[in-house]
VMD Tcl script that draws the C-alpha trace (Angstrom):
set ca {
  {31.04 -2.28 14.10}
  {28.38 -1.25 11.63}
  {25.94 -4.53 12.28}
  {25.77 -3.72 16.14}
  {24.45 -0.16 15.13}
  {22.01 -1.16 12.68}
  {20.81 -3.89 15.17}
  {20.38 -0.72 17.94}
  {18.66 1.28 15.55}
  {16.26 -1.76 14.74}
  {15.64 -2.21 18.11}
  {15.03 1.93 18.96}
  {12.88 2.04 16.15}
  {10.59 -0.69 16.90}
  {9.94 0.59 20.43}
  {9.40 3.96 19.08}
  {7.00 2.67 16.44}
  {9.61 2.97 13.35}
  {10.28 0.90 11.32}
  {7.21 -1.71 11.99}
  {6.16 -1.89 8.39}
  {9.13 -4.30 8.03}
  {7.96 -6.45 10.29}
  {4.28 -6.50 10.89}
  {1.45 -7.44 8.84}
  {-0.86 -4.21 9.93}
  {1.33 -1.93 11.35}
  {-1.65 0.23 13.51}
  {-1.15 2.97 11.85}
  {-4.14 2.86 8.91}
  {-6.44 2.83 12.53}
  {-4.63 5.63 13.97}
  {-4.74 8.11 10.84}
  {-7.97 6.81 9.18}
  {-11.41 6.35 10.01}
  {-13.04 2.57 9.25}
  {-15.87 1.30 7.40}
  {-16.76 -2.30 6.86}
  {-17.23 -3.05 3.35}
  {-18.66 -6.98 3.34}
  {-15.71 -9.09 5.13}
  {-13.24 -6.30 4.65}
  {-12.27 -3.59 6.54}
  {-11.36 -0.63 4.88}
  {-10.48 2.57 5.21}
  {-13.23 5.14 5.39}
  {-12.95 7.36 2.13}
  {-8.71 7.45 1.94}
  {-7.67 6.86 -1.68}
  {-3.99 5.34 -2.46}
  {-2.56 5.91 -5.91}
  {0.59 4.05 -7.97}
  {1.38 5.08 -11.25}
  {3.39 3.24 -13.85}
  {4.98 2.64 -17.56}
  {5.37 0.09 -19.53}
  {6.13 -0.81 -23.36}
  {2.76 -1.76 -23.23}
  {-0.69 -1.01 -21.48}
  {-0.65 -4.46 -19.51}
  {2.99 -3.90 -18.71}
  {2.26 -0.09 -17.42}
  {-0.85 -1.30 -15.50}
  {0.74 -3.85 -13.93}
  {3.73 -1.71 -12.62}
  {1.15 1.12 -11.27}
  {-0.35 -1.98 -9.44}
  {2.56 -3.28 -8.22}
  {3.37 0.25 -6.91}
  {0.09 0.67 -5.48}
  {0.85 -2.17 -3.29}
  {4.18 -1.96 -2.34}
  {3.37 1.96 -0.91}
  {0.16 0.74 0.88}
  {1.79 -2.23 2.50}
  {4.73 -0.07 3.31}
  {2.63 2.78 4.87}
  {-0.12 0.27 6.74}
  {1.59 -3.10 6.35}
  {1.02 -6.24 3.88}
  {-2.43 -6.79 5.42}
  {-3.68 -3.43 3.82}
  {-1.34 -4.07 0.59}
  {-3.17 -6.34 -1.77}
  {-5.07 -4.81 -4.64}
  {-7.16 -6.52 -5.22}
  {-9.01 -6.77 -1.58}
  {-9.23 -2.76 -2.03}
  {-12.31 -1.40 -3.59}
  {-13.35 2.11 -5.26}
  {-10.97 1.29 -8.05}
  {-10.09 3.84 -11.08}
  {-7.23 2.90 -13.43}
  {-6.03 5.66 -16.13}
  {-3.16 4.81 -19.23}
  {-1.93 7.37 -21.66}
  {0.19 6.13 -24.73}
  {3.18 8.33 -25.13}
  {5.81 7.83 -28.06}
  {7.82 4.64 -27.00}
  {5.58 4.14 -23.63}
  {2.86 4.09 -21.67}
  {1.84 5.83 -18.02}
  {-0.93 4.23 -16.68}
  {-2.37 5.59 -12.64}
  {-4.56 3.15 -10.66}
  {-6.32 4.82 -7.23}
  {-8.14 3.13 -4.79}
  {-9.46 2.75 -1.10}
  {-7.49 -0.01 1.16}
  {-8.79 -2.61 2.53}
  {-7.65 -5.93 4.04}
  {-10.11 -8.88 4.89}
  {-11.79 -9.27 8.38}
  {-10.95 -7.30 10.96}
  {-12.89 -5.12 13.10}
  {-13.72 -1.54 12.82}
}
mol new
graphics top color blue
foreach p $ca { graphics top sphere $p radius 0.5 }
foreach p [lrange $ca 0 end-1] q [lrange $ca 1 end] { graphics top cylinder $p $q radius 0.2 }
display resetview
């Protein structure tokens, strides 16, 4: 009984615009919130900052999981097109050592490549 719910509230969400980020690779909704700027073959959004935080026995370790959350929230909130770190630009990356760990905080502007404005 359970699967023929969850395939009805699939199916309601996707005609009422939830739930998309599952499925699409730019959901529409970084050009509904956001303003656009074209930064060389990327589109990106005009002066919106993303941030992931993360720790990590070491630096590399704690920078790579404030990345990797980064990512995951972008492509989650705008879809995978918008999700890739490295296409974003404005980058600032933070780490503090702590006793056993470390915290490190990337922020950054989203972008994906082409696309119009």
């Amino acid at each position: 009984m359970r699967a023929p719910l969850i395939a009805v509230a699939l199916l309601v969400g996707c005609v009422a615009g939830i739930g998309a980020p599952a499925f699409a690779d730019d959901t529409g909704v970084a050009q509904a919130l956001h303003g656009m700027k074209r930064v060389g073959s990327k589109t990106c959004l005009d002066d919106h900052f993303h941030d992931g935080s993360g720790t990590g026995a070491s630096q590399k370790v704690a920078m790579a999981d404030a990345v990797k959350n980064w990512q995951g929230f972008t492509a989650f909130e705008y879809g995978s097109d918008w999700g890739a770190y490295g296409n974003a630009v404005a980058k600032s990356a933070s780490c503090d050592r702590g006793m056993s760990s470390f915290t490190c905080q990337v922020s950054a502007i989203p972008c994906k490549v082409g696309g119009r404005r």
